[in-house]
C-alpha positions as CSV (number, residue, x, y, z in Angstrom):
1,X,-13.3,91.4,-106.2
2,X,-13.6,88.2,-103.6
3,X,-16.2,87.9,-101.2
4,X,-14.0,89.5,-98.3
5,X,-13.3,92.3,-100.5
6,X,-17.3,92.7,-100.9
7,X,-18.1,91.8,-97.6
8,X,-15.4,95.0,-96.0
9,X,-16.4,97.6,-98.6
10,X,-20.0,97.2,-98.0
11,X,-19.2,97.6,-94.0
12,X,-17.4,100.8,-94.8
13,X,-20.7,102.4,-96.2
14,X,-22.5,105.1,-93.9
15,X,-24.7,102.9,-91.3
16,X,-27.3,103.7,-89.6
17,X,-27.5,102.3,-86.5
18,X,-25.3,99.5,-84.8
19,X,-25.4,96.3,-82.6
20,X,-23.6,96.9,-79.3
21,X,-21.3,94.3,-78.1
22,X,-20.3,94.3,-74.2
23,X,-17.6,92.2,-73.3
24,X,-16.3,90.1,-70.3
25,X,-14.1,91.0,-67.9
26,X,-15.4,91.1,-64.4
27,X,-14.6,94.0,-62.6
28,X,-12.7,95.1,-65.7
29,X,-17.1,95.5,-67.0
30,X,-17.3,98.4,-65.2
31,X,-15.9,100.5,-67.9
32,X,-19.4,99.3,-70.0
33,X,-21.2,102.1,-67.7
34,X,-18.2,104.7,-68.9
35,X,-19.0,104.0,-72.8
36,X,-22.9,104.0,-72.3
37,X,-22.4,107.2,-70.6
38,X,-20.7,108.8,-73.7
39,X,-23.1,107.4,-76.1
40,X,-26.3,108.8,-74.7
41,X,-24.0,111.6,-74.2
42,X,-23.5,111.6,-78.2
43,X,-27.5,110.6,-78.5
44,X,-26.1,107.4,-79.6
45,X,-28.6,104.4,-78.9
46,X,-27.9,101.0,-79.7
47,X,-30.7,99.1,-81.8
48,X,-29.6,95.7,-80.2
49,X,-27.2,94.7,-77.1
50,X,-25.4,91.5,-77.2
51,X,-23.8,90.6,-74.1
52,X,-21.3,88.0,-72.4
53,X,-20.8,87.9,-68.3
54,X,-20.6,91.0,-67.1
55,X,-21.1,92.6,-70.3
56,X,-24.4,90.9,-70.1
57,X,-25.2,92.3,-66.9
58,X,-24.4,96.0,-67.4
59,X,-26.3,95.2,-71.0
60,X,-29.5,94.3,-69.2
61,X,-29.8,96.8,-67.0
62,X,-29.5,99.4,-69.7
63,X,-31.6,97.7,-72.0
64,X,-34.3,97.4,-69.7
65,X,-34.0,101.5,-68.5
66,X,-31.6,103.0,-71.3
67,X,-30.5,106.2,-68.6
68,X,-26.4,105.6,-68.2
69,X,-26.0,108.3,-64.9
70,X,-29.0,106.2,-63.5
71,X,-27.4,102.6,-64.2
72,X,-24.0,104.1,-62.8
73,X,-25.5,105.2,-60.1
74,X,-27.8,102.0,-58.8
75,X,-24.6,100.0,-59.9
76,X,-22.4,101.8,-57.2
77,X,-25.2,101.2,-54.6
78,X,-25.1,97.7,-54.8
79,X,-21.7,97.3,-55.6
80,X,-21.4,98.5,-52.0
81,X,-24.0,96.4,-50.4
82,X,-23.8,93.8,-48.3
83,X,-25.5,91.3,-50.5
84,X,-22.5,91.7,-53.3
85,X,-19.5,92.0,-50.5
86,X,-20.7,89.2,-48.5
87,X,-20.0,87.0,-52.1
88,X,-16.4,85.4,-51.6
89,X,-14.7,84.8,-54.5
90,X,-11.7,82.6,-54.4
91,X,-8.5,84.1,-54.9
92,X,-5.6,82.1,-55.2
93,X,-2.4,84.6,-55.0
94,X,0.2,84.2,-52.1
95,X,-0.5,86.9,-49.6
96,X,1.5,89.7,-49.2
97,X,3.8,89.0,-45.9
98,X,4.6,92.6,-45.7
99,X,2.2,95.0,-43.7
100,X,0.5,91.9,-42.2
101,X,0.6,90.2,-38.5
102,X,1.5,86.8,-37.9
103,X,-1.8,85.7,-37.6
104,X,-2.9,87.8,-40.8
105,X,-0.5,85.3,-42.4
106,X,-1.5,82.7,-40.6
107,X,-5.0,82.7,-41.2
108,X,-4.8,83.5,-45.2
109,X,-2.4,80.2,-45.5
110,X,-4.8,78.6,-43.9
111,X,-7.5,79.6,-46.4
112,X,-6.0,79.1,-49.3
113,X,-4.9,75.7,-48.1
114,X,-8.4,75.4,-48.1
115,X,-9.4,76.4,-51.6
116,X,-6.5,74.9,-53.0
117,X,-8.1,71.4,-51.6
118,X,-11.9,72.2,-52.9
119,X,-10.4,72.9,-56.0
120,X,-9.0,69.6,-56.5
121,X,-12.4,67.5,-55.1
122,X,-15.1,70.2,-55.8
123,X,-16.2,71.8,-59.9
124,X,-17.1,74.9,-58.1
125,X,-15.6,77.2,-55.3
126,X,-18.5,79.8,-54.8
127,X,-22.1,79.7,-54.6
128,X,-23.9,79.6,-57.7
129,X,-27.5,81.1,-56.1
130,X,-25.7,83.7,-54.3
131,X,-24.5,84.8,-58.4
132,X,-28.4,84.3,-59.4
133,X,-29.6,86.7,-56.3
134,X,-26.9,89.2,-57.8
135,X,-28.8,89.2,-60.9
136,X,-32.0,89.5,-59.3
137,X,-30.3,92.7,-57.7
138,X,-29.4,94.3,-60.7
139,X,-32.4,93.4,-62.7
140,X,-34.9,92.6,-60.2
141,X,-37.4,89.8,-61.9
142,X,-37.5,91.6,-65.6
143,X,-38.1,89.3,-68.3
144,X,-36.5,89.9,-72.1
145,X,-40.0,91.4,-73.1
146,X,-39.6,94.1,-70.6
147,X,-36.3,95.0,-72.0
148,X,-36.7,98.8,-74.1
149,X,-33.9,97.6,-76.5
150,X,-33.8,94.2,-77.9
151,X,-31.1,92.0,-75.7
152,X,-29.1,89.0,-76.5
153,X,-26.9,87.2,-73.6
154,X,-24.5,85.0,-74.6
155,X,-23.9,81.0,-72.4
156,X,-22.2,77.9,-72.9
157,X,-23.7,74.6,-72.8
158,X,-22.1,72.2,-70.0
159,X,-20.7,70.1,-70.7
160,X,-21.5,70.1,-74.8
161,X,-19.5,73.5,-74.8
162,X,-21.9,74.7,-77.6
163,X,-22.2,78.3,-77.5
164,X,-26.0,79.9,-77.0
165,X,-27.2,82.9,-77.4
166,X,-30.9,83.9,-74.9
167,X,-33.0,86.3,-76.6
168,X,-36.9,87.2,-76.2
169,X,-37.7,84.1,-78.1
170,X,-36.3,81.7,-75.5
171,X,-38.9,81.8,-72.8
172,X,-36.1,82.1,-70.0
173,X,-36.2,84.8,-67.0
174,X,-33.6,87.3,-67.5
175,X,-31.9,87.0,-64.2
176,X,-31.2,83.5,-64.9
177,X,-29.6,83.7,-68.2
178,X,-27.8,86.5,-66.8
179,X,-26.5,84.5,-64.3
180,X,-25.5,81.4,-66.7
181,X,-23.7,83.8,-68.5
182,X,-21.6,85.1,-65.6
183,X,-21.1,81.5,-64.2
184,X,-17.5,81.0,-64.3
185,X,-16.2,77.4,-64.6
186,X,-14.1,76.5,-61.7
187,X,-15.3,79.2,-59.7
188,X,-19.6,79.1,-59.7
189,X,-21.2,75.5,-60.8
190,X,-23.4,75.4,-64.3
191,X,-26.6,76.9,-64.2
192,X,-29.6,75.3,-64.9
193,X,-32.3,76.3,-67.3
194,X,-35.1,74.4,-68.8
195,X,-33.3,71.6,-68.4
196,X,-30.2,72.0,-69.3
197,X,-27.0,73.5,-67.8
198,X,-24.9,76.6,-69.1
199,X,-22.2,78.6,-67.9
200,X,-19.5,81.5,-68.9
201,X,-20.5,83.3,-72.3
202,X,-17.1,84.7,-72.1
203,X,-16.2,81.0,-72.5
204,X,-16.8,80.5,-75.9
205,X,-17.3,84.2,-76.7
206,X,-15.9,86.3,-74.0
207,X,-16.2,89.5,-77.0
208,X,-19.5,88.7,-78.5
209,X,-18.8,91.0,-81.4
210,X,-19.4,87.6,-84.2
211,X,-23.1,86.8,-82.1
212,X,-23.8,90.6,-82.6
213,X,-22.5,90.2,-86.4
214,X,-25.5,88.0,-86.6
215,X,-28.1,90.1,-85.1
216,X,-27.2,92.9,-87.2
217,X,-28.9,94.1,-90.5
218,X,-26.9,94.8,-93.2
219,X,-27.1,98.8,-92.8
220,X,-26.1,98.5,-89.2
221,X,-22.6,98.0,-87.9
222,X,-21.3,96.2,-84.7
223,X,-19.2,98.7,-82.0
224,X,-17.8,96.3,-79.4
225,X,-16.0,96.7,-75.9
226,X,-13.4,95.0,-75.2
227,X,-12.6,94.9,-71.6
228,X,-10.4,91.7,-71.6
229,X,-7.0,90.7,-69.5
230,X,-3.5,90.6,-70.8
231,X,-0.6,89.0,-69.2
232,X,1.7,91.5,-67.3
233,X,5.4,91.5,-68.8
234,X,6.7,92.1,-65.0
235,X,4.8,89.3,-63.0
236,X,5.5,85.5,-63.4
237,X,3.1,83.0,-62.2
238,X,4.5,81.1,-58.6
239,X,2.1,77.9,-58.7
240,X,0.2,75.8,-61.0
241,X,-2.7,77.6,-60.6
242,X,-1.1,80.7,-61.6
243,X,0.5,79.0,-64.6
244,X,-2.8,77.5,-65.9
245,X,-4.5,81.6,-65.0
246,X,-2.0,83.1,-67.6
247,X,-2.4,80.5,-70.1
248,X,-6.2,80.9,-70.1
249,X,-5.2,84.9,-70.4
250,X,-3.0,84.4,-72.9
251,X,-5.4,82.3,-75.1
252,X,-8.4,84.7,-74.2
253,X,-6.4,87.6,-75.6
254,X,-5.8,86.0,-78.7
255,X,-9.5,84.5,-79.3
256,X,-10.7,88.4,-78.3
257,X,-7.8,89.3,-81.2
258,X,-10.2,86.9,-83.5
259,X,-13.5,88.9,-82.4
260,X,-12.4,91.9,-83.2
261,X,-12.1,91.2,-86.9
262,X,-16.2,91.1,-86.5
263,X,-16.6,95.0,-85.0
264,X,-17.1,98.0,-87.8
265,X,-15.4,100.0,-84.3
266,X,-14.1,98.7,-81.6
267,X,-13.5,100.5,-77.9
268,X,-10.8,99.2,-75.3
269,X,-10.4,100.6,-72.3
270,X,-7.3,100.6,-70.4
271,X,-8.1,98.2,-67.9
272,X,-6.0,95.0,-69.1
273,X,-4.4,94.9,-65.8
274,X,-7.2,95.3,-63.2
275,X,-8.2,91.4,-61.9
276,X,-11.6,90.0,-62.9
277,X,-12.4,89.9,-59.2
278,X,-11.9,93.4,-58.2
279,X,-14.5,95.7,-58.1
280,X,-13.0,98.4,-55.6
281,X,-12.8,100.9,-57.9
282,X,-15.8,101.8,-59.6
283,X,-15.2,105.1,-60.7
284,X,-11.6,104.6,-62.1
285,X,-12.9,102.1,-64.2
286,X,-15.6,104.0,-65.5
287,X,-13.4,106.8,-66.6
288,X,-11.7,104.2,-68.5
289,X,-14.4,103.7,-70.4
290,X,-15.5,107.3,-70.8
291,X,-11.7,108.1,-72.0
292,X,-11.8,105.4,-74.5
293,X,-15.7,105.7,-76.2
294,X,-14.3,109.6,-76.2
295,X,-11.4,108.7,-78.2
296,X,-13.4,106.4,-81.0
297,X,-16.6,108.7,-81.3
298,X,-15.2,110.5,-84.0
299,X,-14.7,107.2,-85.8
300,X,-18.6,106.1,-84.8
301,X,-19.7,109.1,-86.0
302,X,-18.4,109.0,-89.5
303,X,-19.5,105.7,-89.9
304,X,-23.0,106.2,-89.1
305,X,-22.6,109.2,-91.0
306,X,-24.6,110.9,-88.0
């Protein structure tokens, strides 16, 4: 027997207990809240979370209060508030002419003229402290300690690209690894901590299924969520900026199809489609995630052989 062969019959043994792995994705991260909902649901608690962007977000605030119908609901609050709308994420698609005025057209030419030029003489097109007050939001000013399951957020050193991994032992406040791990390149500049700068988990790990590999014990397996993009077969990219979008798709589908190998179970929501920026609806992404933890549960039961 070779040492794969060892290494997959042991992690078909009964568990007991498993490392959570939340994914990246943006809005897409809403259907986290859906599969938390359906674990406590199942009385199914994670001995770890290991997170990456938003994964890491939604992670925190259930590791630090481990209640899913109270994490939906504060999340939907402040999805809606004024401090996360007034955040203005670029977006680079050609507006629709249809069902808009002259001047509707006029003015979103106009913008993206504008964002295409900061994108060619800026590294960033949004403000990184407004993405560290988010985090704040969500978490308020917790640190790792105060966290009621052991939490593990995944960054990338800028510009080393060497991937990290903030725990309780790293003497960082929460909202600010939080926020380095959400920091998209291009879009929000590095974030400094201690000295040095980080940004997008989901860079180097955007399923941080191998990082919770490592935090496991041996009698616990790894569920992950993967709540990644894919290219859509029926819409080409119209610009250089779309082209380079639907490479960095296609090569984060196939890196996430490398991360999977590393989950005992693995949950995918149906949101491939939905655009990382888009966060207008909440509740049709959380269903997602309810529909697809409901469809593997019998699976994660058997394995932990509850």
């Amino acid at each position: 027997m070779t040492i794969l062969d060892r290494m997959f019959a042991t992690r078909q043994q009964k568990k007991h207990g498993f490392v959570l792995a939340l994914g990246g994705g943006g809005g897409r991260g809403l259907a986290h809240l859906g599969v938390l909902q359906v674990l406590e649901e199942h009385k199914l608690r994670p001995d770890a979370i290991v997170g990456s962007s938003i994964g890491a977000l939604f992670g925190a605030m259930y590791a630090i209060e481990p209640d899913a119908k109270s994490l939906i609901r504060r999340a939907g609050k402040i999805l809606a508030s004024e401090a996360f709308t007034s955040i203005e994420l670029p977006m680079l698609d050609e507006a629709d002419s249809q069902d808009q005025s002259w001047l509707s057209r006029l003015t979103a030419a106009a913008k993206q003229t504008l964002q295409y030029t900061r994108a060619a003489t800026d590294t960033s097109m949004a403000d990184t402290d407004a993405l560290i007050d988010i985090a704040f939001t969500f978490c308020g000013g917790e640190s790792f300690a105060d966290a009621k399951i052991p939490l593990f957020i995944t960054a990338v050193q800028f510009p080393s690209g060497e991937d990290h991994l903030f725990s309780v032992d790293s003497d960082v406040q929460l909202p600010c690894a939080i926020a380095a791990s959400m920091a998209i390149p291009g879009v929000f500049n590095p974030v400094r901590i201690k000295g040095e700068k980080y940004v997008d988990g989901g860079v180097a790990s955007e399923l941080p299924s191998k990082e919770a590999r490592m935090v496991a014990r041996p009698d616990q397996l790894v569920l992950a969520v993967n709540v990644g993009t894919r290219p859509r077969k029926d819409i080409e990219p119209v610009n250089v900026y779309g082209m380079l979008d639907w490479s960095s798709e296609v090569k984060s589908l196939y890196l996430r199809k490398y991360a999977c190998v590393y989950a005992d179970v693995l949950i995918e929501p149906m949101v491939g489609f939905t655009q990382w920026h888009d966060f207008s609806n909440p509740e049709q992404e959380i269903d997602r995630g309810r529909q697809a933890a409901l469809e593997m549960m019998p699976e994660l039961i058997a394995k932990l052989g509850a």
